[in-house]
C-alpha positions as a Markdown table, in Angstrom:
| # | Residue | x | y | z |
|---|---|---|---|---|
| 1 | Unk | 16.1 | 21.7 | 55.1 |
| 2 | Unk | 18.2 | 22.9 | 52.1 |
| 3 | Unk | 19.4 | 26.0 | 51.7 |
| 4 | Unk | 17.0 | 27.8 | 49.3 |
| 5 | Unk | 16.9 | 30.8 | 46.5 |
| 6 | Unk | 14.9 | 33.8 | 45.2 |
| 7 | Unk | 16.7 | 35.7 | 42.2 |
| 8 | Unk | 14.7 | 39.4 | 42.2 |
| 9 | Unk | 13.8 | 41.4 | 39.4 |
| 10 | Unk | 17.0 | 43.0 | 39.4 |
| 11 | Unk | 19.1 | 39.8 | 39.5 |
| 12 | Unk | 19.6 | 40.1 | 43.5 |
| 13 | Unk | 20.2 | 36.8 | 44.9 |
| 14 | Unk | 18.1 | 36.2 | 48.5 |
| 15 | Unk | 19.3 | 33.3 | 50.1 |
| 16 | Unk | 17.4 | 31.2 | 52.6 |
| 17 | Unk | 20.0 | 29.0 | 54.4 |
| 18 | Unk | 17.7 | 26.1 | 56.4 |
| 19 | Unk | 14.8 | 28.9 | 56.0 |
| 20 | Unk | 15.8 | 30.7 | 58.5 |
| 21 | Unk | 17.6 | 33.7 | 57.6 |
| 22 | Unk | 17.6 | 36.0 | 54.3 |
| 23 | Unk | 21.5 | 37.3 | 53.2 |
| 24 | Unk | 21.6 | 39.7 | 50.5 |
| 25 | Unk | 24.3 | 38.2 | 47.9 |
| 26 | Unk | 24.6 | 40.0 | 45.1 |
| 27 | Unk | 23.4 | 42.9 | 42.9 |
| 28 | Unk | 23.8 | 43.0 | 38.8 |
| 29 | Unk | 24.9 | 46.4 | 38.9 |
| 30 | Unk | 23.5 | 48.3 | 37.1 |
| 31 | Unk | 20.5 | 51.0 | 36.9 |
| 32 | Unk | 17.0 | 49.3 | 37.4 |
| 33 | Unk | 14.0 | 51.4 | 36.1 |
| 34 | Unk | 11.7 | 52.5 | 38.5 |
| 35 | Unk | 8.8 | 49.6 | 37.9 |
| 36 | Unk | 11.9 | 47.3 | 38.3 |
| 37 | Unk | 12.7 | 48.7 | 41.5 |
| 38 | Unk | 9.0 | 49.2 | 43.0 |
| 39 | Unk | 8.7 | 45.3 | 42.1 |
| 40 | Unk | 12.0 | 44.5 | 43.8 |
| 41 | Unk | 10.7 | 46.4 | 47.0 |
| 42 | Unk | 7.7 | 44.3 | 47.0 |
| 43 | Unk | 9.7 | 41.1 | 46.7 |
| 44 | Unk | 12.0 | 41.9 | 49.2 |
| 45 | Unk | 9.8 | 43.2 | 51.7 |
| 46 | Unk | 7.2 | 40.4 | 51.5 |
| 47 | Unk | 10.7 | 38.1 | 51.8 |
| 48 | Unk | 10.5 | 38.7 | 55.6 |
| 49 | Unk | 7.5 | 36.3 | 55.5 |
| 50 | Unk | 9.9 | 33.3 | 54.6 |
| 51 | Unk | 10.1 | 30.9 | 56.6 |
| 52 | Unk | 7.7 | 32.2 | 58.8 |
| 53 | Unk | 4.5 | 32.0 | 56.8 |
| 54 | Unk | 5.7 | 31.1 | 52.8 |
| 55 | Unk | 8.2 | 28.9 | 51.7 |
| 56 | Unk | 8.6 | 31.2 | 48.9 |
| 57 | Unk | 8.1 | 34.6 | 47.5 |
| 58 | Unk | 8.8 | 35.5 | 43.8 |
| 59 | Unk | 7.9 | 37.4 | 41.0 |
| 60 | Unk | 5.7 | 35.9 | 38.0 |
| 61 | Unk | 4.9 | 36.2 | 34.3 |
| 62 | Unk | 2.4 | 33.2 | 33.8 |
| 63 | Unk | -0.8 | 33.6 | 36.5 |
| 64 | Unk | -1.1 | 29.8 | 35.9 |
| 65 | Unk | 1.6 | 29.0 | 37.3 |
| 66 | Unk | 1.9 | 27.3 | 40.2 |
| 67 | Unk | 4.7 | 26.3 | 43.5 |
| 68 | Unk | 6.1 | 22.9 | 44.1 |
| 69 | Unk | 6.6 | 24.5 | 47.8 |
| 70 | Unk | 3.5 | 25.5 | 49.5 |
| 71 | Unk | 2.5 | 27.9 | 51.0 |
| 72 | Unk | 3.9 | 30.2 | 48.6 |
| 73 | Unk | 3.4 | 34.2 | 47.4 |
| 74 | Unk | 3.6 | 34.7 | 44.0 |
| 75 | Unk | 3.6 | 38.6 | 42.6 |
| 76 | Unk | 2.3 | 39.2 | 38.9 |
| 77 | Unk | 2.6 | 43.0 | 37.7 |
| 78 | Unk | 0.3 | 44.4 | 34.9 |
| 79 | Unk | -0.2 | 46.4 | 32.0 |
| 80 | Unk | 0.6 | 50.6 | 32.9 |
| 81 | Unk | -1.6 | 53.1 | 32.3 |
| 82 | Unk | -0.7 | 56.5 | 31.3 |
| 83 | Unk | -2.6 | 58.7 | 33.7 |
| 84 | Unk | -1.4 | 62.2 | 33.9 |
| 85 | Unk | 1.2 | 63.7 | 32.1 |
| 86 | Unk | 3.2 | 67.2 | 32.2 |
| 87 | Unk | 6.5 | 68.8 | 30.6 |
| 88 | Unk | 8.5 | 66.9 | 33.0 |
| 89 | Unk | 7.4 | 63.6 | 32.2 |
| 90 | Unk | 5.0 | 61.3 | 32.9 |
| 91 | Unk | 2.3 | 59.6 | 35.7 |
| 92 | Unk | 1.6 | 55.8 | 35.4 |
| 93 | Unk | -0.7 | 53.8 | 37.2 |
| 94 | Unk | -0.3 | 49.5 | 37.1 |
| 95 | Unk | -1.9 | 46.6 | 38.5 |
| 96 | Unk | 0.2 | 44.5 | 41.2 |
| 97 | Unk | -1.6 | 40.9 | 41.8 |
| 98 | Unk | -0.4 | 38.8 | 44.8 |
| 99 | Unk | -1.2 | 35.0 | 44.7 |
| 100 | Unk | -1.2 | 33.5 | 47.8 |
| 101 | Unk | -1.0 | 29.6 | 47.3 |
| 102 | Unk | -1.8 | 27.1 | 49.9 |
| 103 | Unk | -2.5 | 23.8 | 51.0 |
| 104 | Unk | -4.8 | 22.1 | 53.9 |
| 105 | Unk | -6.0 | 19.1 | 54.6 |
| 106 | Unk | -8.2 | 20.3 | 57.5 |
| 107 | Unk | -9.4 | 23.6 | 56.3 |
| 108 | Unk | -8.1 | 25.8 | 53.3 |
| 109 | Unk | -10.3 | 28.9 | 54.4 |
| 110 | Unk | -8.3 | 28.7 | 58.0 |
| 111 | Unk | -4.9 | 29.0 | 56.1 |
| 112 | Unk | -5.8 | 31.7 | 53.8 |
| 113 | Unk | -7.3 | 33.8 | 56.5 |
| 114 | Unk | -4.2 | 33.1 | 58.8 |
| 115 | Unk | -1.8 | 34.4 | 55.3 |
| 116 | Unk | -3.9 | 36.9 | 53.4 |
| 117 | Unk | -3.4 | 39.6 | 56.6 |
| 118 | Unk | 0.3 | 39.2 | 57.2 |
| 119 | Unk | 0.4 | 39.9 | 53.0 |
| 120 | Unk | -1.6 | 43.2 | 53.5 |
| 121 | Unk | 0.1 | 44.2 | 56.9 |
| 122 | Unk | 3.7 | 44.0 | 55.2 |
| 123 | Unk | 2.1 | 45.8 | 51.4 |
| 124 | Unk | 0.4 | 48.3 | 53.5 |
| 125 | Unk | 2.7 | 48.8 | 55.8 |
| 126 | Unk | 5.0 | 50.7 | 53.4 |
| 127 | Unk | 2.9 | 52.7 | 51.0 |
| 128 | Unk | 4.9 | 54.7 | 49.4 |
| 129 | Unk | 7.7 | 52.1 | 49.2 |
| 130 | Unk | 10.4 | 54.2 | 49.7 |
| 131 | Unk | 9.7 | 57.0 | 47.7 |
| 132 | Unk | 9.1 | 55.3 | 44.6 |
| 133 | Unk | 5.8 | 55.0 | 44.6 |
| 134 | Unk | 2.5 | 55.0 | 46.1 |
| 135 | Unk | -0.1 | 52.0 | 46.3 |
| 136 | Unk | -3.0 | 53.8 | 45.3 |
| 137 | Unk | -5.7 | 51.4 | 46.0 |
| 138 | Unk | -6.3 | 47.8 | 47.0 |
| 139 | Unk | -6.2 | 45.1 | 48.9 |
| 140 | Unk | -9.2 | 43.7 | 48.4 |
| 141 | Unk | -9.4 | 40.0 | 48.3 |
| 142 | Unk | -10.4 | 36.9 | 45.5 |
| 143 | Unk | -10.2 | 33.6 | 47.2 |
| 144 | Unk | -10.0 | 30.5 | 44.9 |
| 145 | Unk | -9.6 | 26.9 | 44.8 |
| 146 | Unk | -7.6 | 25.1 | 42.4 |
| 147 | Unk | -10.5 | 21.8 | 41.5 |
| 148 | Unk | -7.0 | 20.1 | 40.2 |
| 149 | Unk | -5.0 | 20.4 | 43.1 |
| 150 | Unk | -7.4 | 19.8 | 45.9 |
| 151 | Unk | -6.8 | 20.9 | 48.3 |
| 152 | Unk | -4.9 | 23.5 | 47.2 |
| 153 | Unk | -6.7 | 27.1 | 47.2 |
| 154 | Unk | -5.7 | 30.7 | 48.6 |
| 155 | Unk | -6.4 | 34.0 | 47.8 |
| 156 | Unk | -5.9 | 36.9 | 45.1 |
| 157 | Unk | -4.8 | 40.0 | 46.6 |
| 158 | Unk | -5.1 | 43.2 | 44.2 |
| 159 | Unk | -3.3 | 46.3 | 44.4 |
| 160 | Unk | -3.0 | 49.2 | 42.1 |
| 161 | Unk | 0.6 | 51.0 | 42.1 |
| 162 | Unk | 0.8 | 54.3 | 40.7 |
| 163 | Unk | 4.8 | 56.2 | 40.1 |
| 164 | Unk | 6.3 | 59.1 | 38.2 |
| 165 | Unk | 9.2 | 58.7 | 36.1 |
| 166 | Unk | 10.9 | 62.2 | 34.3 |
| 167 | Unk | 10.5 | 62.2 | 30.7 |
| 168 | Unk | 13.0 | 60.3 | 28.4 |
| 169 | Unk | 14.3 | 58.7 | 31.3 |
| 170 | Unk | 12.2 | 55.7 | 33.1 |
| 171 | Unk | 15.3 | 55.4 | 36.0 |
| 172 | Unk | 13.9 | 58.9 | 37.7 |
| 173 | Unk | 11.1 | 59.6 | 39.4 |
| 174 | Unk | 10.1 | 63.5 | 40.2 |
């Protein structure tokens, strides 16, 4: 198996060498705003799942798009919403969407029960990810099949991430 890579948010480099192991490689160096950072948390937690239970885990733009390797987790953020705010700065909550792609011959609901718990268990597991934030609500589930790619299907996962930032400056929380 070739080695394989996942380029973060933040231009880290995760490196899958015969998808066994993750190495951290690099970092771009500079500050990463705090929705940059929250999304590089998910992606490198969720990364533990490689080769396990995905062949891949990245972050998204397009929610068409799809993964030459299957299974794969693909993680779309959303528009913010200004919730709160005070003279320090500012309370945001956003939508965080995880598409869990699969393929079976045998049975498509099997494998997207078997991944759509070890997603949760990993999201869930660190709620406040760090400090940065705190994943308000979700984990409720949308399961799908794609009628072009039979039999590829899987699930929707949605979460809703809410974080602080100080006012004028989006690289602090408070």
């Amino acid at each position: 198996m070739p080695t394989s890579y996942i380029l973060t948010a933040s231009g880290q480099r995760l490196t899958t060498e015969a998808g066994a192991r993750l190495v951290l490689e690099s970092s771009n160096g500079t500050t990463d705003s705090i929705k940059k950072r929250i999304m590089d948390r998910l992606v490198t937690n969720l990364s533990a799942l490689i080769p396990s239970k995905f062949r891949g885990v990245t972050r998204e733009m397009d929610p068409l798009a799809a993964s030459e390797k299957l299974p794969a987790l693909m993680i779309y953020d959303g528009e913010e919403t200004e919730i709160e705010k005070d003279h320090f700065g500012r309370t945001y909550n956003f939508p965080v969407v995880f598409k869990i792609l699969a393929q079976s011959e045998r049975n498509l609901a099997a494998k997207k029960d078997e991944l759509v718990p070890e997603v949760q268990r990993i999201v869930e597991g660190e709620i406040q990810l760090n400090g940065l934030a705190n994943i308000v609500e979700g984990g409720t589930e949308q399961p799908f099949i794609n009628e072009l790619g039979k039999p590829v299907g899987g699930a929707l996962l949605f979460y809703t991430v809410q974080y602080r930032r100080k006012l004028g400056d989006p690289y602090t929380t408070y």
